[in-house]
C-alpha positions in Angstrom: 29.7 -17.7 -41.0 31.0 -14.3 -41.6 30.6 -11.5 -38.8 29.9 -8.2 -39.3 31.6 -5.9 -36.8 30.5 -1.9 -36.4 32.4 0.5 -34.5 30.2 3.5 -33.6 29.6 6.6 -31.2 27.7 9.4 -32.5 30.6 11.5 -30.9 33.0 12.0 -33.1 37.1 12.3 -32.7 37.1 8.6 -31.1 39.9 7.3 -33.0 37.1 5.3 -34.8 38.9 5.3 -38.5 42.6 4.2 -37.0 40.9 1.7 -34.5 38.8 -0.1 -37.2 42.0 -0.3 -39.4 44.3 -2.0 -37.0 41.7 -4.4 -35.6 41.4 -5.4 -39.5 44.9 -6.3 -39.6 45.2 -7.9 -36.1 42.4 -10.6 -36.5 43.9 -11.3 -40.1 47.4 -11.7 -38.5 46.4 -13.5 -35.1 43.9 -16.1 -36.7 45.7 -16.2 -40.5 41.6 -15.4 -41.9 40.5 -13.1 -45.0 39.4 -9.5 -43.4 37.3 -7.2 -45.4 36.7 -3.5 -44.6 34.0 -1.4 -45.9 33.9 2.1 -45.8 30.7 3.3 -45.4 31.9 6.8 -44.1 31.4 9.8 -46.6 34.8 11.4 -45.0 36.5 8.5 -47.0 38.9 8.6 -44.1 39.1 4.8 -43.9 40.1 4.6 -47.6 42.7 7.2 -47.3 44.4 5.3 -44.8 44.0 1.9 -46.2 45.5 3.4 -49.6 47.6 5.8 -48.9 50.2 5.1 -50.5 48.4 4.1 -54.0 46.5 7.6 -54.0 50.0 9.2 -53.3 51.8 7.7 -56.5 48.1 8.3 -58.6 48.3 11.8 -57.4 52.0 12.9 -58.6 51.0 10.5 -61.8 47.3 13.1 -62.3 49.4 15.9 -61.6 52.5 14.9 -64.3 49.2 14.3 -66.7 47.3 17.1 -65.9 44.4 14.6 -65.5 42.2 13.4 -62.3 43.4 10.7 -60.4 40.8 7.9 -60.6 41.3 5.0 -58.0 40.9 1.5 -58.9 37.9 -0.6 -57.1 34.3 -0.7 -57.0 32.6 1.8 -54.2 30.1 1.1 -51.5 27.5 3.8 -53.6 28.6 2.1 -56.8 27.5 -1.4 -56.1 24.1 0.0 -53.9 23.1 2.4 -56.6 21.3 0.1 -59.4 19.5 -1.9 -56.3 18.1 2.1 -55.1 17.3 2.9 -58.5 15.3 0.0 -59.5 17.5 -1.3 -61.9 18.1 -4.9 -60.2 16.2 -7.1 -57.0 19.4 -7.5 -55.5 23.0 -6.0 -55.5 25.1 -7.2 -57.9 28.2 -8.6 -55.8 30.0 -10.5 -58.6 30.9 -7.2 -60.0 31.9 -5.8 -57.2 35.8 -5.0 -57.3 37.5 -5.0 -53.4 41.6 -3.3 -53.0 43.9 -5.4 -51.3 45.8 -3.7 -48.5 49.2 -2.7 -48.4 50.6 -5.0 -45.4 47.7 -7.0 -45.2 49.8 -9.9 -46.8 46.9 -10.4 -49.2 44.1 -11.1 -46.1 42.8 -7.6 -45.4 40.5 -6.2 -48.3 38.8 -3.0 -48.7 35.4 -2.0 -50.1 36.1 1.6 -50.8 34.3 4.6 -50.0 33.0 7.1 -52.3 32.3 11.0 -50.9 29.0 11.1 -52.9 27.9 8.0 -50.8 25.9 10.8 -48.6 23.3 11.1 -51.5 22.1 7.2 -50.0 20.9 9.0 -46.6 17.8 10.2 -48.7 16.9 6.7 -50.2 17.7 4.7 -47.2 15.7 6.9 -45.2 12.4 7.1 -47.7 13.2 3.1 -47.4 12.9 3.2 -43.5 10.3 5.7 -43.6 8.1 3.2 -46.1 9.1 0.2 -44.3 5.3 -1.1 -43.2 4.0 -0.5 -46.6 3.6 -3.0 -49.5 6.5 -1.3 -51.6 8.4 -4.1 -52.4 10.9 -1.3 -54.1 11.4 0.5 -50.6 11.3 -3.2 -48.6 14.7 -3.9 -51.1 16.0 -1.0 -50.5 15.9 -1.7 -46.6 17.6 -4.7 -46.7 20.1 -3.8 -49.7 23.3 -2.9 -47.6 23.1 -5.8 -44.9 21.7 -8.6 -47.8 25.0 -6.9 -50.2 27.4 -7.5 -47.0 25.9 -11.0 -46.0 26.2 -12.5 -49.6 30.0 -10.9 -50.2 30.9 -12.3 -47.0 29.7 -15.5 -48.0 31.3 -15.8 -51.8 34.5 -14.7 -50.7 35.0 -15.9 -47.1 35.8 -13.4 -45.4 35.6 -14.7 -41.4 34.9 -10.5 -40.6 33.5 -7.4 -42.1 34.6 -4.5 -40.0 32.0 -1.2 -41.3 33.4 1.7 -41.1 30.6 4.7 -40.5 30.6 8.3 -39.6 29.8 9.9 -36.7 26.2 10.2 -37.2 22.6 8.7 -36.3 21.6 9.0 -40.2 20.1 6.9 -41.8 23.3 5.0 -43.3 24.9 4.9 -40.2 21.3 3.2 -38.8 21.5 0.2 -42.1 24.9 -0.4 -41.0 24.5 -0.8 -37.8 21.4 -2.9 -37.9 23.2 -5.2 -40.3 26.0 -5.9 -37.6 26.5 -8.8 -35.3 28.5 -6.7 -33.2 29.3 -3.6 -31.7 31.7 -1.9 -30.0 31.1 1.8 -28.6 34.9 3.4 -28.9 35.0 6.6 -27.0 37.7 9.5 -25.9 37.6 10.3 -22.1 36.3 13.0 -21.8 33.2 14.7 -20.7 31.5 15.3 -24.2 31.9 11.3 -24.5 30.2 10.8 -20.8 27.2 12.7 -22.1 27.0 10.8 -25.6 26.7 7.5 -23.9 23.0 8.6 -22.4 21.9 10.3 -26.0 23.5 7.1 -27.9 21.5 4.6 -25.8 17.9 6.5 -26.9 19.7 6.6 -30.3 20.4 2.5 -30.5 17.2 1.1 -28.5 14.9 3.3 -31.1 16.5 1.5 -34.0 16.2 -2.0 -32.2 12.6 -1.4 -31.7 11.8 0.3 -34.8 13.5 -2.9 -37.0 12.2 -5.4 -34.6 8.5 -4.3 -35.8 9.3 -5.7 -39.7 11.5 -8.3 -39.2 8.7 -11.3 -39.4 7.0 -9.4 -42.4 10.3 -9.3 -44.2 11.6 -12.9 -44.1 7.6 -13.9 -45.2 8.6 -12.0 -48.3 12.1 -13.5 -48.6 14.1 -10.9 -48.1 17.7 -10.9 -46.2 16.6 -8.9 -43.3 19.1 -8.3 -40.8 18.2 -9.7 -37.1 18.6 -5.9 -35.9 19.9 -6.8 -32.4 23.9 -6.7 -33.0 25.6 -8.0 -29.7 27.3 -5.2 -27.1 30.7 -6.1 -26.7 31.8 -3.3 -25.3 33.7 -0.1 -24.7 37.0 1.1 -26.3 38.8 3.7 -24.8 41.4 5.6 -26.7 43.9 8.6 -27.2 44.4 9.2 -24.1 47.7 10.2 -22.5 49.8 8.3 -19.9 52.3 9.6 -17.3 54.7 6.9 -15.7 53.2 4.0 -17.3 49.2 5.2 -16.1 46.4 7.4 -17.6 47.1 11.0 -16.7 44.5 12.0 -13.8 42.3 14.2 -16.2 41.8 11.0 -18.2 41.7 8.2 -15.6 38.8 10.0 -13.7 36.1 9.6 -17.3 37.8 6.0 -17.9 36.1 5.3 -14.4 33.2 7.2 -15.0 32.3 6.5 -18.4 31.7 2.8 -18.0 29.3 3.0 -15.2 27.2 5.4 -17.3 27.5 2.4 -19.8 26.1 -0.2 -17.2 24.4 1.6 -16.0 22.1 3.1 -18.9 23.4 1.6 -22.2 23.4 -1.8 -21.5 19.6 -1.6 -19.8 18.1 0.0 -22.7 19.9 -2.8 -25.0 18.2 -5.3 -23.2 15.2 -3.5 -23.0 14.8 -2.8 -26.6 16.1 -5.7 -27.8 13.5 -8.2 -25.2 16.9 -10.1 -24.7 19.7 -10.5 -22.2 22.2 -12.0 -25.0 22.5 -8.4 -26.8 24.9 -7.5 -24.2 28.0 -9.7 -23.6 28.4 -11.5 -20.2 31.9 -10.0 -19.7 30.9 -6.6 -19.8 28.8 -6.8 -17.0 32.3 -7.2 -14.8 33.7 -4.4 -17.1 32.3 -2.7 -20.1 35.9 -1.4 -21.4 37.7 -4.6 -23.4 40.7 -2.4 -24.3 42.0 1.1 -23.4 44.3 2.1 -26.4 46.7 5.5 -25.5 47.8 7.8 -27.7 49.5 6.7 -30.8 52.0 10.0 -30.8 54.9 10.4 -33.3 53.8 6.8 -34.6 50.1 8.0 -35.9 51.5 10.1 -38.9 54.0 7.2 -39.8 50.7 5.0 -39.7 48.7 7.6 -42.0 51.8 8.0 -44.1 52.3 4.3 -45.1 48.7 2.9 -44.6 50.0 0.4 -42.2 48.7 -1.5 -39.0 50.9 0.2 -36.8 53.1 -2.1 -35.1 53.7 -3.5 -39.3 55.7 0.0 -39.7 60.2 -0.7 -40.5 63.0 1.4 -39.6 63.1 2.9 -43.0 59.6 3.9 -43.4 59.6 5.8 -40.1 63.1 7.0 -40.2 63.8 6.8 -36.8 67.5 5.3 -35.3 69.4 3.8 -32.3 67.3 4.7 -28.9 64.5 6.3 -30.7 64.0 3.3 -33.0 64.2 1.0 -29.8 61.6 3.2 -27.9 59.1 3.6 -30.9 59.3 -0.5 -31.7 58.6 -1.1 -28.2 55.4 0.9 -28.3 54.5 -1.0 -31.1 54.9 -4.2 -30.0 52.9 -2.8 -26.7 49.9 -1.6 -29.8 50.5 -5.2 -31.7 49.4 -6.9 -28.5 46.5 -4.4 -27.8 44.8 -4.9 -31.4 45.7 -8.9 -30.7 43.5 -8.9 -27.1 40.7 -6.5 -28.8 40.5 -9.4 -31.6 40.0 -12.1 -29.1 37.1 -10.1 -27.5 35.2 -10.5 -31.7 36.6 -13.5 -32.5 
């Protein structure tokens, strides 16, 4: 069965995007399985990165044409719009076009992301908002992203979905994550990111509670409601520095301090809202954080450059030589084995 994987913190500038895209690539290279990527992010950032080098060559091609560059690929708002509208019970997911990645070696898809995909905060939140009524138009509407996500999975085996979603408690963000089966929290170290963890846990156990309320009413109707309780499996730390080999003291003291706040107030309201113990994983009980990613340096523009997982990047693409080149591949090896533990801890 496929798993739907969210990354998400309120707070942005957590390295969410660049996380999401190398995890992609790591479970698709560790366990050789089909990987899709949606993004559900009205920044597009995800899609950017994932086709950076296709929107490159359609660029100079508009610009020798004096036309707009139009990328292949169906978009999240393309395939949800005629479900919102009325026009169909369910999405259509046999018209639905998904982009191979460059360097995915034909495993990693994406679903891409479309910057008018904001205009769906408006209907999926009239949907939430008319969720106890006996609309059956707003009921579909509720359920459209996860059922459109469950059924894709399914038809084109893909083992994981990894959702992509801004930095927002809106009401897209609040589908997607309701439709996961996981969740990770990635966050910077950092004080802002200390706070977020207290306002994130109000944010996450209203949303458990509110879809736990319609979840028996739904399935009585039929419809693919999501179980609304994805599984905690914990924090992500990331972008910080290092200085001989450890976090730099600035960082080190919040990558202590943030995961206590974790245990000690995100994973109780989890519980509490959810009315189950298996929302949170066992391990992070020991330790929330599963993987503390540093800062990629000189190798995150070469990523963003080439749309590649980072430790897929050659010699030639980033230019580098001799000790440089040894240096920079070691660091991506040390990244490659990162993204590899990080996919044992969804798998």
């Amino acid at each position: 069965m496929t798993k739907i994987l969210t990354l998400y913190n309120h707070k942005g500038g957590v390295s969410k995007t660049t996380t999401t895209f190398n995890l992609a690539h790591a479970l698709a290279d560790k366990y050789q399985t089909r990987i899709l990527m949606v993004d559900a992010d009205p920044q597009c950032n995800l899609t950017e990165l994932a086709l950076s080098q296709l929107i490159e060559s359609l660029d100079k091609q508009a610009a020798d044409q004096d036309a707009d560059n139009q990328l292949p690929g169906t978009t999240i708002l393309d395939a949800l719009k005629p479900r919102f509208v009325g026009d169909r019970s369910t999405v259509d997911i046999d018209s639905i076009e998904l982009l191979p990645v460059v360097g995915g070696d034909e495993r990693v898809f994406l679903f891409r992301g479309d910057i008018a995909l904001s205009e769906s905060e408006d209907t999926l939140s009239q949907a939430h908002s008319m969720r106890t009524t006996n609309d059956l138009h707003q009921k579909r509407n509720y359920v459209a992203l996860n059922d459109m996500l469950r059924r894709l999975g399914e038809k084109q085996k893909f083992s994981h979905i990894l959702v992509d979603v801004g930095p927002s408690a809106g009401a897209l963000t609040r589908a997607c994550f309701l439709a996961s089966d996981i969740f990770m929290v990635p966050v910077f170290p950092d004080r802002f990111n200390f706070q977020a963890i207290g306002s994130l846990s109000q944010i996450i156990s209203k949303w458990i509670v509110e879809h736990a309320a319609v979840v028996d009413d739904f399935k009585k109707l039929g419809l693919n409601v999501a179980p609304g309780k994805p599984e905690f499996r914990g924090l992500i730390v990331q972008r910080f520095q290092k200085y001989g080999g450890s976090p730099k003291p600035a960082f080190d003291h919040w990558m202590k301090r943030i995961p206590q706040r974790a245990g000690s107030q995100l994973m109780p309201s989890l519980i509490e809202a959810a009315k189950d113990k298996s929302i949170v994983a066992d391990h992070c009980w020991a330790n929330p954080t599963v993987a503390e990613i540093p800062e990629f340096a000189s190798l995150a523009p070469m990523m963003l450059t080439w749309g590649k997982a980072v430790w897929k990047l050659t010699q030639e693409e980033t230019g580098w030589g001799g000790s440089v080149w040894e240096q920079r591949s070691a660091a991506m090896n040390s990244f490659r084995d990162l993204f590899y533990e990080l996919a044992e801890v969804v798998q």
